[in-house]
C-alpha positions in Angstrom: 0.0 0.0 0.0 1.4 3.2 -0.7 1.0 6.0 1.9 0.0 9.3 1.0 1.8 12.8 1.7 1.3 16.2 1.0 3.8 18.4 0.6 2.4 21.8 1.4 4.4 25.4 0.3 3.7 29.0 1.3 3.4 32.2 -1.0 5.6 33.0 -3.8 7.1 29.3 -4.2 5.4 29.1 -7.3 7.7 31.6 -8.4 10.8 29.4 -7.8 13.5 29.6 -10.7 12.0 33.2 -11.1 12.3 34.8 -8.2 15.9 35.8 -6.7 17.9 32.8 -8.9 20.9 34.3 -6.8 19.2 33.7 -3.6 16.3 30.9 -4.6 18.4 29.2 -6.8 17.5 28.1 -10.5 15.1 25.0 -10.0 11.6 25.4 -11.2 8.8 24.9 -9.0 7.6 22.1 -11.3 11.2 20.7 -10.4 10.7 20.8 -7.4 7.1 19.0 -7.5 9.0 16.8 -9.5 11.5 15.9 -7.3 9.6 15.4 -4.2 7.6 13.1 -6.4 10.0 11.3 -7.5 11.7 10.9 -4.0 8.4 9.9 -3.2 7.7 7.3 -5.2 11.3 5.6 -4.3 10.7 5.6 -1.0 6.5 3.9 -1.2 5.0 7.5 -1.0 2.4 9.3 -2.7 3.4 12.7 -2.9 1.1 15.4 -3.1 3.0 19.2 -4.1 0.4 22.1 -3.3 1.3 26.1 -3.9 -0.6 28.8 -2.3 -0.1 32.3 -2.0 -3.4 32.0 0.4 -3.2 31.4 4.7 -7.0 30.1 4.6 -6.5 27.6 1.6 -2.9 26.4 3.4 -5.0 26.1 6.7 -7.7 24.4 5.3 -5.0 22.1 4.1 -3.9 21.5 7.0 -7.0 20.8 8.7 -7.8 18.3 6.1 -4.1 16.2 6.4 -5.3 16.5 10.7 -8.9 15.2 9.6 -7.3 12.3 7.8 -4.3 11.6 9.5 -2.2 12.5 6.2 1.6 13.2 6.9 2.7 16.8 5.9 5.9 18.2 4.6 5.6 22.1 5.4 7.5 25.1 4.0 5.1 28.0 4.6 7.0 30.5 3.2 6.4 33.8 4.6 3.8 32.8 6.8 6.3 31.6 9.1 6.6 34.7 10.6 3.3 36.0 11.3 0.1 33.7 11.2 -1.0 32.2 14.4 -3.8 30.5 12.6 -1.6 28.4 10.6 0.4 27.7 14.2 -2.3 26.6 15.4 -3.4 24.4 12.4 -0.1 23.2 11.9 -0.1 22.3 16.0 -3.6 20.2 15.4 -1.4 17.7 12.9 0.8 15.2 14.5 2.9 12.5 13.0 1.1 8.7 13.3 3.4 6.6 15.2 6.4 5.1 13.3 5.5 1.3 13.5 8.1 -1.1 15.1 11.2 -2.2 13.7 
């Protein structure tokens, strides 16, 4: 069975290979979705890559990886440094247990 994840990214990361090359880099987003897929996929995940320059869609996001106990990679951009809503959100998803070795 392969596991689901969602990899969820804050405002402007669509812009990657755009935006600041110097400081960004030169990847893409789509190579980025591509290799977090692709990682993914070697390691038994399903990888889903999101992109929003929105805090209520990324915390409705989050609520629904919570709801269904979906692992989540974040990077939330600049909302790092101000939104106590997406704290909070991000505070309501915790990891399942690993299972035993």
């Amino acid at each position: 069975m392969t596991r689901r994840v969602l990899v969820l990214n804050g405002p402007n990361l669509g812009r990657l290979g755009s935006r600041e090359p110097d400081v960004y880099g030169a990847t893409t987003y789509a190579g980025l979705v591509d290799v977090c897929r692709t990682l993914g996929k070697e390691l038994g995940f399903d990888v889903d890559v999101r992109e929003t320059n929105d805090e209520g869609e990324l915390i409705r996001w989050l609520h629904e990886a919570a709801d269904g106990a979906i692992p989540v990679v974040l990077n939330p951009g600049a909302f790092t440094h101000y939104s106590y809503g997406m704290r909070d959100a991000a505070a309501q998803r915790t990891a399942p247990p690993r299972p035993s070795s």
